[in-house]
C-alpha positions as a Python dict, from the first residue, in 0.01 Angstrom:
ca = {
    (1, 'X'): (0, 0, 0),
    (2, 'X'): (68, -254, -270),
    (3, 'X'): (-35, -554, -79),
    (4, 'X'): (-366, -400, -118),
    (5, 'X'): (-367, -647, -392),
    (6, 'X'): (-410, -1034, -366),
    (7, 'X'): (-260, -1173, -683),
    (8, 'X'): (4, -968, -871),
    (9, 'X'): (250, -1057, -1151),
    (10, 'X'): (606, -1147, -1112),
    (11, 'X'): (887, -1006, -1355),
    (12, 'X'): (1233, -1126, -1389),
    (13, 'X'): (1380, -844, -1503),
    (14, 'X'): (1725, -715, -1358),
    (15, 'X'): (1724, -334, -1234),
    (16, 'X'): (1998, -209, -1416),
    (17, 'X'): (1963, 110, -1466),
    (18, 'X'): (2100, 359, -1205),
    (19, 'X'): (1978, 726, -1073),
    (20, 'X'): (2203, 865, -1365),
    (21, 'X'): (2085, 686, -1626),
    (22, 'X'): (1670, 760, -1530),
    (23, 'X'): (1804, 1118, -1492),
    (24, 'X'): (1967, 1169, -1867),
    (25, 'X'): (1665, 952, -1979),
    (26, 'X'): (1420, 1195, -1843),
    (27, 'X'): (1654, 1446, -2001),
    (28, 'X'): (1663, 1322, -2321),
    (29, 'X'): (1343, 1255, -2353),
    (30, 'X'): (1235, 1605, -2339),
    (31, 'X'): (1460, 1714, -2602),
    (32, 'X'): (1375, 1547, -2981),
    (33, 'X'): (1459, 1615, -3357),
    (34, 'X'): (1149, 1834, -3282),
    (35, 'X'): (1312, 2111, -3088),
    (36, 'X'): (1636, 2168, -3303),
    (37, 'X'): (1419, 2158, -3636),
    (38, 'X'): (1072, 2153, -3604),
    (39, 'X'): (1062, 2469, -3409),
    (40, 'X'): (1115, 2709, -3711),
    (41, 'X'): (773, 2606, -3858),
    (42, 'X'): (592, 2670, -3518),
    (43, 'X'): (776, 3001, -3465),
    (44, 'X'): (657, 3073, -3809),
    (45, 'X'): (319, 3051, -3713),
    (46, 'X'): (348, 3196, -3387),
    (47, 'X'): (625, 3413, -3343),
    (48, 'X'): (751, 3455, -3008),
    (49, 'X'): (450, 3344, -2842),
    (50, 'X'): (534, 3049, -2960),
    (51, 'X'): (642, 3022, -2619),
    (52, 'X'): (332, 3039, -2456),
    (53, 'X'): (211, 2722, -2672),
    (54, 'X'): (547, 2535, -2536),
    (55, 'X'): (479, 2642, -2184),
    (56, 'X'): (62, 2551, -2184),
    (57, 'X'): (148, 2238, -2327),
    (58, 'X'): (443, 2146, -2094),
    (59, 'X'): (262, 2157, -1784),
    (60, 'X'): (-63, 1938, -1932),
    (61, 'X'): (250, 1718, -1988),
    (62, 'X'): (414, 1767, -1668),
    (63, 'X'): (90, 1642, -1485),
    (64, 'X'): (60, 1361, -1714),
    (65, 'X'): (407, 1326, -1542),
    (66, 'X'): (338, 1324, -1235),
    (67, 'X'): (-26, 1108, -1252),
    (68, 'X'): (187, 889, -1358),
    (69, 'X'): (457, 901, -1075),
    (70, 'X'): (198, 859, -795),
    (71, 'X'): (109, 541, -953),
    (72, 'X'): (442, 405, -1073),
    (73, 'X'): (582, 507, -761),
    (74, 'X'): (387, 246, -533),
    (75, 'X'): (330, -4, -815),
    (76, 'X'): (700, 5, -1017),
    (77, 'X'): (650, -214, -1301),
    (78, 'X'): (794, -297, -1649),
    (79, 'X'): (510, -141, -1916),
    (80, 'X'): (368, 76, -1639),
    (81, 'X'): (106, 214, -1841),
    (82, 'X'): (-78, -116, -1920),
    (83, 'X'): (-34, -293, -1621),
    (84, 'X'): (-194, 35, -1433),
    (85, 'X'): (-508, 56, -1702),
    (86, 'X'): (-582, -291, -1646),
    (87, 'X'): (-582, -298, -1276),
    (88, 'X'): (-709, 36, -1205),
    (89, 'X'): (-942, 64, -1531),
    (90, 'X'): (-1036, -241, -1646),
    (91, 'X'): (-913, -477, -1881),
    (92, 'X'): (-1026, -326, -2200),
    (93, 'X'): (-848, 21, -2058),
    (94, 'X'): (-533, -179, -2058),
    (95, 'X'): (-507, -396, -2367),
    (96, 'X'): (-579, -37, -2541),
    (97, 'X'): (-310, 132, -2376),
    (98, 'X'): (-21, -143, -2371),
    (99, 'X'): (-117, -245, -2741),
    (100, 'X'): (-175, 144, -2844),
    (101, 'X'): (169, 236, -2675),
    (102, 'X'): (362, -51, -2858),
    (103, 'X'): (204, 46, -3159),
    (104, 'X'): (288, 439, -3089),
    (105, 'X'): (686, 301, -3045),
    (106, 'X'): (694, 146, -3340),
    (107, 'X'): (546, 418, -3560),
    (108, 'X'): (779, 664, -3374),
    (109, 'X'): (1086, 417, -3458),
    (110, 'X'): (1005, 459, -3825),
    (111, 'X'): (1012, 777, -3784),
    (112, 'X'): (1317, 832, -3666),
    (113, 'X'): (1528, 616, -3855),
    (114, 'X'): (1382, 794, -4155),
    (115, 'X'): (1532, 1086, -4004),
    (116, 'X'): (1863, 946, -3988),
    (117, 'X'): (1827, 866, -4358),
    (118, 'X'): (1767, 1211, -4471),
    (119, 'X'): (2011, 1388, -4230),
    (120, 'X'): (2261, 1116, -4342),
    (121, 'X'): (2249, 1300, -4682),
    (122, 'X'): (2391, 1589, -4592),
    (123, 'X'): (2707, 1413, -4573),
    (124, 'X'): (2669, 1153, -4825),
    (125, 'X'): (2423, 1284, -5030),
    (126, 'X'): (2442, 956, -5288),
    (127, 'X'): (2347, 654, -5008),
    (128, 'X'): (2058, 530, -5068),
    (129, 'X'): (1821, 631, -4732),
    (130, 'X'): (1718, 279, -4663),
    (131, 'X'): (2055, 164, -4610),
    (132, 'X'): (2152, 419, -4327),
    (133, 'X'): (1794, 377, -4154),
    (134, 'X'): (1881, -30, -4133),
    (135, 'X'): (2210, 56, -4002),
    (136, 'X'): (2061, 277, -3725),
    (137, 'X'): (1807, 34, -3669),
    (138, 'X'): (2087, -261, -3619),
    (139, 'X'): (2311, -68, -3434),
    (140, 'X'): (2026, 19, -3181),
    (141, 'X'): (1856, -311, -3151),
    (142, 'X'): (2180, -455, -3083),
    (143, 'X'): (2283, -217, -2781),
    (144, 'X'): (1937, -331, -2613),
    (145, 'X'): (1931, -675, -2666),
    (146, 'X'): (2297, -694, -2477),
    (147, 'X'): (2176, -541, -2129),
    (148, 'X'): (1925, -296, -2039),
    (149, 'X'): (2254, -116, -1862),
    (150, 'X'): (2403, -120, -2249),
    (151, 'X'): (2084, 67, -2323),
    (152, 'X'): (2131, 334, -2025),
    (153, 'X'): (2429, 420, -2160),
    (154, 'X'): (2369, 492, -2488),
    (155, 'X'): (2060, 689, -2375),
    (156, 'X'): (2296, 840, -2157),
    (157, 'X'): (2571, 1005, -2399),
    (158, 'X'): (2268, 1041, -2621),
    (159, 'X'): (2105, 1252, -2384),
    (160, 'X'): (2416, 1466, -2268),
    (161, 'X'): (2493, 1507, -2618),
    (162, 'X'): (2159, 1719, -2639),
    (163, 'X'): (2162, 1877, -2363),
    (164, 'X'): (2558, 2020, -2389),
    (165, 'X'): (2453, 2184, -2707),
    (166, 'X'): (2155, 2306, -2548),
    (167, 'X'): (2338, 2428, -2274),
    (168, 'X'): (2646, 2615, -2498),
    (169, 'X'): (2353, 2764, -2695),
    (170, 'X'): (2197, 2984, -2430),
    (171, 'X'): (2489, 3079, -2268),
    (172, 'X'): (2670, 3202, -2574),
    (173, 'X'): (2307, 3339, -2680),
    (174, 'X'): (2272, 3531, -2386),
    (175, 'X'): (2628, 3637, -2343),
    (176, 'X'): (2520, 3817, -2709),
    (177, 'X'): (2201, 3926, -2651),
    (178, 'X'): (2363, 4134, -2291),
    (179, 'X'): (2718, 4179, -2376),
    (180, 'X'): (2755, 4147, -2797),
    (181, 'X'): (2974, 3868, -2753),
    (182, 'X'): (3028, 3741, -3123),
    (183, 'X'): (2850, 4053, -3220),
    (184, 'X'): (3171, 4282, -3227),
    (185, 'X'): (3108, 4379, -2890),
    (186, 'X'): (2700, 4553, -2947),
    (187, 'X'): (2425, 4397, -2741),
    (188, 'X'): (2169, 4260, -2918),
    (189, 'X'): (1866, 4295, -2665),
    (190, 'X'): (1577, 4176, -2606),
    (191, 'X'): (1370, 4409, -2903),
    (192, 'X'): (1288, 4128, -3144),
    (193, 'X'): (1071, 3998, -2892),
    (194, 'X'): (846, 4264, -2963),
    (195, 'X'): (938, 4462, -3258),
    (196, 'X'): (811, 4249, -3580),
    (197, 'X'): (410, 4292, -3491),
    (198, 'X'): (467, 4235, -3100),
    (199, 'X'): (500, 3952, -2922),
    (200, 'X'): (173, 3758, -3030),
    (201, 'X'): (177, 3873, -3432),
    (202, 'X'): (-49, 3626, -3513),
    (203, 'X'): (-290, 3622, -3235),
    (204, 'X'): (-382, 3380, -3021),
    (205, 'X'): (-479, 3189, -3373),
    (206, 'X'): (-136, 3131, -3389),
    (207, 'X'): (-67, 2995, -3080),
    (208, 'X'): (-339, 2774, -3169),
    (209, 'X'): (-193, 2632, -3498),
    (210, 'X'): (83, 2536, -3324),
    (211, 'X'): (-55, 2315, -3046),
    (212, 'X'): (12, 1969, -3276),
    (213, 'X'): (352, 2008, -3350),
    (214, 'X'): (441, 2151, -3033),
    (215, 'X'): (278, 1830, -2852),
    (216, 'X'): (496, 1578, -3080),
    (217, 'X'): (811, 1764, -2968),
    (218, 'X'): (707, 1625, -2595),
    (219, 'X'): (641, 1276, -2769),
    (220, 'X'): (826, 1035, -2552),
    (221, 'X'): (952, 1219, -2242),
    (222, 'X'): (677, 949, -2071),
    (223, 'X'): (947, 662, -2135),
    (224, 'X'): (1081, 700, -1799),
    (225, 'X'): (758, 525, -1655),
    (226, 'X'): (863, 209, -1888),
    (227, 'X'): (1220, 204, -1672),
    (228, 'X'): (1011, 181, -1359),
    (229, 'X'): (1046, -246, -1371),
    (230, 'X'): (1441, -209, -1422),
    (231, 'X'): (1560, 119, -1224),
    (232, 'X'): (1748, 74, -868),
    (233, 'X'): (1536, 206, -606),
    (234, 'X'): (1254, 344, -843),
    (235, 'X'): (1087, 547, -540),
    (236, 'X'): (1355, 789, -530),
    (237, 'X'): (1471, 794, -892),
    (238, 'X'): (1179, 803, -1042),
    (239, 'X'): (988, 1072, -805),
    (240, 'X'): (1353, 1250, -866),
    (241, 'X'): (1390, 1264, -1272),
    (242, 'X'): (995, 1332, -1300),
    (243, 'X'): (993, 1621, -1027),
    (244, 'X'): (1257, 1790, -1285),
    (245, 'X'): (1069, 1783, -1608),
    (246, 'X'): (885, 2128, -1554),
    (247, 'X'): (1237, 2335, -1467),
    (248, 'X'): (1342, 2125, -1799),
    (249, 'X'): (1109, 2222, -2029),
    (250, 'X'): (1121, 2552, -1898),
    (251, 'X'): (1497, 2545, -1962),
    (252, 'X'): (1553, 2348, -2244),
    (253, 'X'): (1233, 2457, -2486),
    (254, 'X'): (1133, 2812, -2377),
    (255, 'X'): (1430, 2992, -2238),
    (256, 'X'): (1635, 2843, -2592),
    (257, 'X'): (1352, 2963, -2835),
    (258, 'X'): (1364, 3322, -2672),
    (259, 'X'): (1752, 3311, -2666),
    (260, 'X'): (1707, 3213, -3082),
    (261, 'X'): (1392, 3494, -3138),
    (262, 'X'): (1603, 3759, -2903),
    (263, 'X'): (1915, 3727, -3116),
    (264, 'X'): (1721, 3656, -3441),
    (265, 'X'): (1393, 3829, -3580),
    (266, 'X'): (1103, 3547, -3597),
    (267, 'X'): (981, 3602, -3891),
    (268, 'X'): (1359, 3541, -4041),
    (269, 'X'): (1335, 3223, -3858),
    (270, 'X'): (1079, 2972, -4086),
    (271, 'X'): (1325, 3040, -4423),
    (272, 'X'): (1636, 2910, -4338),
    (273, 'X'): (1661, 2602, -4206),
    (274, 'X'): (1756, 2505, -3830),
    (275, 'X'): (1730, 2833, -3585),
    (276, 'X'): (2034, 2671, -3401),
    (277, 'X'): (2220, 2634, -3687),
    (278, 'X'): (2145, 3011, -3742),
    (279, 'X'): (2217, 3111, -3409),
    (280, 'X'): (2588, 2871, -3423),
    (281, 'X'): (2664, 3081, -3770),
    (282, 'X'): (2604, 3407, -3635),
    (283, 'X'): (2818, 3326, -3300),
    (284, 'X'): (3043, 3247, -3575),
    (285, 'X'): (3088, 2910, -3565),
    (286, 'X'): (3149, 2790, -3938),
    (287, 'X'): (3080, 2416, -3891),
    (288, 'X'): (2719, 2496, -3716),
    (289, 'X'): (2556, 2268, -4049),
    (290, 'X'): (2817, 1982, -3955),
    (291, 'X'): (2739, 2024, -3539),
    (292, 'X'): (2348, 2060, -3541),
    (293, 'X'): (2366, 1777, -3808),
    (294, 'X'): (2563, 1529, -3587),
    (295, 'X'): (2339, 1652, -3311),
    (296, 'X'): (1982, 1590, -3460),
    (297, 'X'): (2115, 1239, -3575),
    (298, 'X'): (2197, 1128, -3218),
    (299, 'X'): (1880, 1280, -3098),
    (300, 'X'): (1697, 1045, -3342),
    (301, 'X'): (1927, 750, -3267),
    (302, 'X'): (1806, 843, -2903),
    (303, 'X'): (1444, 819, -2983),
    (304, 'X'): (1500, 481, -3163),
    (305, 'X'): (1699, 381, -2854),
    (306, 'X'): (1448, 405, -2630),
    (307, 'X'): (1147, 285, -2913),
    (308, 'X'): (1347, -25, -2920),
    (309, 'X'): (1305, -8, -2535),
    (310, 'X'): (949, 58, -2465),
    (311, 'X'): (811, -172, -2751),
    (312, 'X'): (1049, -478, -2615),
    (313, 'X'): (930, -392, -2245),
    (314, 'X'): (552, -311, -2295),
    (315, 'X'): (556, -654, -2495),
    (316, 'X'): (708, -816, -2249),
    (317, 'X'): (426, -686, -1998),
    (318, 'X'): (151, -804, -2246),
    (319, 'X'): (263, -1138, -2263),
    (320, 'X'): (270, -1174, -1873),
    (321, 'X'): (-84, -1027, -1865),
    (322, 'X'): (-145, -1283, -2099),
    (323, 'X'): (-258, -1015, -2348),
    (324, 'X'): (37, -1158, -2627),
    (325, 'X'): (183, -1494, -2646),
    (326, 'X'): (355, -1629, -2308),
    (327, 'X'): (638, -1755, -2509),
    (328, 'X'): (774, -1393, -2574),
    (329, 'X'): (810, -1346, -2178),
    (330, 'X'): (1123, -1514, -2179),
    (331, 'X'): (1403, -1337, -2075),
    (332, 'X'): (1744, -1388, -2142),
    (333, 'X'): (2072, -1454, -1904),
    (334, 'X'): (2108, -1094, -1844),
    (335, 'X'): (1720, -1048, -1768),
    (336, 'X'): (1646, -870, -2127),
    (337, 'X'): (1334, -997, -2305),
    (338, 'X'): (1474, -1028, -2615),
    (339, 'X'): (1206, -1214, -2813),
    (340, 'X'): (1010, -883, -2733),
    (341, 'X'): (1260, -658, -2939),
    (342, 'X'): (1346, -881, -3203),
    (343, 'X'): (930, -923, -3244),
    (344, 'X'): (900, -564, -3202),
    (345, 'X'): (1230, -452, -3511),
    (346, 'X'): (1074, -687, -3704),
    (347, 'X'): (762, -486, -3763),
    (348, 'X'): (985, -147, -3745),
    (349, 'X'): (1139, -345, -4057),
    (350, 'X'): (852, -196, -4214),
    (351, 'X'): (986, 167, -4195),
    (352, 'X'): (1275, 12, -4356),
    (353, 'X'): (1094, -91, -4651),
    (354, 'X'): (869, 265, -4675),
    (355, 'X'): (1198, 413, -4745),
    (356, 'X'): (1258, 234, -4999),
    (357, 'X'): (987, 269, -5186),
    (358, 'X'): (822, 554, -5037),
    (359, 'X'): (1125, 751, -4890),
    (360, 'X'): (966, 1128, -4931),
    (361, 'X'): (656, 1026, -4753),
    (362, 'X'): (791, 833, -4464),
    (363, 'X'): (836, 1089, -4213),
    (364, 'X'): (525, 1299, -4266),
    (365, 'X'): (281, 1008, -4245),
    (366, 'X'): (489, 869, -3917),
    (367, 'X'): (552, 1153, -3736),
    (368, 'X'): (190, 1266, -3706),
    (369, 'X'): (8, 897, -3672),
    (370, 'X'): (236, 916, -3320),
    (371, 'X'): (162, 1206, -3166),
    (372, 'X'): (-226, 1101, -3129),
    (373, 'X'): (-154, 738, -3058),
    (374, 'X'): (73, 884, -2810),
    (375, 'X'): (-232, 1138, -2647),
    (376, 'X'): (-401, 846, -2608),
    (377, 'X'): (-192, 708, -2365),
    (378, 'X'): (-138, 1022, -2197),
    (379, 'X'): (-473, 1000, -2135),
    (380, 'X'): (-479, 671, -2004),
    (381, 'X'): (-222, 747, -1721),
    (382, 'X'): (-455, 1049, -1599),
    (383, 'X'): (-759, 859, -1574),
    (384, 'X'): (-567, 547, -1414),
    (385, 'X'): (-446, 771, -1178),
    (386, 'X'): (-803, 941, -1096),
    (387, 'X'): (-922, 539, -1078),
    (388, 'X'): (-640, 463, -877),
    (389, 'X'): (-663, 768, -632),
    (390, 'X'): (-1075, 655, -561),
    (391, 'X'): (-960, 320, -504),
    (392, 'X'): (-815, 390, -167),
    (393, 'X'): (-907, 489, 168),
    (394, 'X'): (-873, 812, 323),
    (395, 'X'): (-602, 694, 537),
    (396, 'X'): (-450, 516, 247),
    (397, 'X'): (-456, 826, 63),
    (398, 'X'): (-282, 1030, 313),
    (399, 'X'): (19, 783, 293),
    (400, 'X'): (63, 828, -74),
    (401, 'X'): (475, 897, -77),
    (402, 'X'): (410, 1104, -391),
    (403, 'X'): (101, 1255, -497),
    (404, 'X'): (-15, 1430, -832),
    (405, 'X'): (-83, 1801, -727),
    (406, 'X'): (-445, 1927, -766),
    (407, 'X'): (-551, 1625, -887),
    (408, 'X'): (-807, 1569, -1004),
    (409, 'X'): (-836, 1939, -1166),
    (410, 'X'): (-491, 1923, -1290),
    (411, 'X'): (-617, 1569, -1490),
    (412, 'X'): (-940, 1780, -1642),
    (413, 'X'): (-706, 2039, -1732),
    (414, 'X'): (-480, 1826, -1886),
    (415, 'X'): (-733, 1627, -2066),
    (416, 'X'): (-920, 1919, -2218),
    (417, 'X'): (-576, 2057, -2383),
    (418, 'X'): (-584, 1716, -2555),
    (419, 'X'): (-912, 1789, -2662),
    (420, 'X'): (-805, 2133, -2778),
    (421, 'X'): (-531, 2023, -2974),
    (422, 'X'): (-728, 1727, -3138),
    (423, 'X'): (-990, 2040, -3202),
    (424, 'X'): (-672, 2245, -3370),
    (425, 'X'): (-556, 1954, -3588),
    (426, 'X'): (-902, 1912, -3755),
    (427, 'X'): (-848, 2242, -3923),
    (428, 'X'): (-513, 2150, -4141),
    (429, 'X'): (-583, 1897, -4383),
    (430, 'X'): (-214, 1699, -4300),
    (431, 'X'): (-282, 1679, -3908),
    (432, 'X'): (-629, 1551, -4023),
    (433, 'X'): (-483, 1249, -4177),
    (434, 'X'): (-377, 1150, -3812),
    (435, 'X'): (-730, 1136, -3692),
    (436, 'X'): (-848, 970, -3936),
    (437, 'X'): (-559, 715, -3910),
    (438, 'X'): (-567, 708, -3500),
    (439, 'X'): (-999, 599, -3482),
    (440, 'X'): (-871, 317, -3740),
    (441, 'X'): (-618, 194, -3512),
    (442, 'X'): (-875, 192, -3218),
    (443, 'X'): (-1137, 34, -3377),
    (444, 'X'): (-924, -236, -3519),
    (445, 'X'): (-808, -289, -3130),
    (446, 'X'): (-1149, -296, -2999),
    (447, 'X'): (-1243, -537, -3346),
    (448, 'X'): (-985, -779, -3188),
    (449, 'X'): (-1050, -766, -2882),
    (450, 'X'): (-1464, -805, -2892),
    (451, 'X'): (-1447, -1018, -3272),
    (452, 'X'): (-1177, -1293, -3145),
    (453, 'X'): (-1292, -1360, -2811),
    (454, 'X'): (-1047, -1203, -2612),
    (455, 'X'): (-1309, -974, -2370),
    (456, 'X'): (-1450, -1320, -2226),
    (457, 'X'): (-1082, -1392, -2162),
    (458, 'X'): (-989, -1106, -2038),
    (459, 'X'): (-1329, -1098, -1813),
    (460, 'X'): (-1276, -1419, -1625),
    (461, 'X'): (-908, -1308, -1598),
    (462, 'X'): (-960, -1003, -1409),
    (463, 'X'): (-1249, -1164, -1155),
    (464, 'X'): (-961, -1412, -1067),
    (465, 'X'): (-667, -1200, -1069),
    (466, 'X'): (-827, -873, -993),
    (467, 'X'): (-484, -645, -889),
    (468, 'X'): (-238, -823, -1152),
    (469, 'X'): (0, -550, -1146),
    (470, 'X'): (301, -574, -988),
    (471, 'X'): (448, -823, -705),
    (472, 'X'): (523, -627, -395),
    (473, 'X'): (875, -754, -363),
    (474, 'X'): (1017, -551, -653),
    (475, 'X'): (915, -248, -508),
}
């Protein structure tokens, strides 16, 4: 179905990364500094229907998923996301998305290094929070510039990390809640589910008020679309790891936050700090502070990981489109385009700097600029995919080897949750700031891109290299 296509773009990257490492990445994506502490605050507004929110929101996410599988799938390509705007969109459709989505990275990056900083001070409460967020930023730009294989690994152990402590959590949860194990023996139930004002105490204006954070906490699990230029046999691993990510979320968000609200009262849950750690301390486990601590660092030295990744690789992508300088598509001996990363820390150098001067502010001001930046390219994968499906034939349709379910309903629904939660951020004054600061960074794309000249480029590009996706052979 690819050679459907007359001129295409050749990579020279090495596919590195094997059916374990797209699975853990997959994995770990879905599980963020989010879930083990941003949770409280949304089960403080919602209570146990907090649940609900994670569940609506995971399956707009899980067709965002698979849109982008049926794509990615036929057309497996370093920077996915742009390359499939451009050629299924138009051009504008995919300097927007591969700029927006190397912009989202790098936002996210600073981020999460900021959280390594302030989780660093539990230990060493005296070091100064720049110096551990330059540390985590060395130590992770130097584990992807060696091989992308370096940087499966790491994502790897990362990942496992997360999902072990996951994993140890419900079981030991629900061997309490049914059997009172570390409870002297009394079962705890199921009551708290429902006795503290029911199970939706707040109303469905809860659920609501939660949509925002909830949808940063899925921030990134789209990464595994970037791997699709460097993973062996991307057909099968990537249809694989993305057919997964429902029965993950299901596992990994809702069926932990009802372990934590069975064993724990919700509204007990928004005072205290971590709900894991709270849930480790009253299985009795005295170093829960130390574990979740240790835990929520890796999961943000994961997220940088695979920032470090995407930016370097959606860069690289640009500059073959010819959308960023061609001297930054040069790869190195072991196929890693490592002008691309060292371009793309250099800006996340920035973060660096904000915590110096600005360290309380850092995360706050990050955290939400992402999560829209990042809805934007959600978006962009659905209506690729919608282009994409129109594009071919009936027969050609019928030999799609993996197809987005109901589509294109499932898009619509998908898209109109986005709409929803934009909708729910405009009534908190802090989520409003990343409106405000998401239509800047759009209209100074679309200033470049119409003010400088680049359109007529672009347009006379795209007539003569309509297609310029992906070469054939690398499927």
């Amino acid at each position: 179905m690819s050679e459907q296509n007359a001129k295409v773009v050749r990579e020279d990257l090495n596919r590195g990364l094997q059916e374990r490492h797209i699975q853990l990445i997959s994995f770990g994506g879905a599980i963020g500094v989010g879930l083990f502490l941003g949770s409280a605050s949304a089960i403080e507004k919602a209570g146990p229907a907090v649940v609900v929110a994670y569940i609506i929101c995971g399956l707009a996410i899980f067709f965002v998923m698979r849109a982008m599988g049926e794509v990615v799938v036929e057309y497996p390509v370093s920077g996915s996301f742009s390359a499939h705007a451009y050629q299924f969109l138009n051009p504008l459709a995919g300097y927007i998305s591969g700029w927006n989505y190397w912009y989202f990275w790098i936002v996210t990056c600073m981020a999460e290094i900021t959280a390594v900083g302030v989780y660093m001070h539990f230990w060493y409460p005296d070091l100064p929070q720049w110096i551990s967020c330059l540390a985590a930023l060395a130590i992770m730009t130097c584990a992807n510039l060696i091989s992308v294989k370096a940087y499966g690994e790491f994502e790897f152990w990362f990942a496992l990390i997360k999902i072990i402590t996951i994993i140890f959590l419900i079981i030991t949860g629900g061997a309490m809640i049914f059997f009172g194990f570390g409870n002297n023996g009394v079962a705890v139930g199921l009551s708290n589910l429902t006795a503290h004002g029911g199970f939706f105490p707040n109303g469905w204006e809860g659920v609501f008020g939660t949509l925002v954070m909830i949808s940063f906490a899925y921030v990134g699990i789209e990464v595994i679309g970037v791997t699709a230029g460097e993973a062996h046999n991307p057909a099968k691993t990537l249809s694989g790891a993305i057919d997964k990510v429902l029965y993950r979320i299901l596992l990994f968000y809702v069926l932990a936050l009802l372990v934590i609200m069975a064993i724990y009262p919700w509204n007990q849950l928004g005072h205290q700090g971590s709900p894991f750690v709270m849930v480790f301390e009253k299985l009795g486990i005295s170093s829960a502070a130390h574990i979740i601590n240790f835990v929520v660092i890796t999961a943000a030295l994961s997220s940088c990981n695979s920032g470090i990744y995407s930016t370097g690789r959606m860069l690289y992508n640009l500059s073959l489109q010819g959308k960023a300088p061609k001297s930054l598509s040069v790869v190195s001996s072991h196929k890693v385009p490592y002008r691309c990363i060292l371009v793309s820390v250099l800006f996340m150098l920035i973060g660096v700097a904000m915590n110096y001067f600005l360290p309380a502010q850092v995360f706050v001001i990050a955290t939400s600029i992402s999560s829209f930046a990042c809805m934007i390219t959600w978006s962009l994968i659905l209506f690729s995919q919608m282009s994409y499906r129109k594009s071919l034939s009936p027969e050609q349709r019928k030999s799609i080897r993996y197809k987005m379910p109901l589509s294109p309903y499932s898009n619509y629904f998908a898209l109109l949750f986005f709409v929803v939660v934009v909708i729910s951020a405009a009534f908190d004054a802090t989520t409003r700031i990343a409106i405000f600061a998401t239509i800047v960074w759009v209209a100074a794309l679309l200033l470049v891109y119409y003010g400088t000249g680049v359109h007529k480029a672009e347009k006379i590009r795209f007539e003569h290299y309509k297609g310029d996706a992906v070469d054939p052979s690398n499927r």
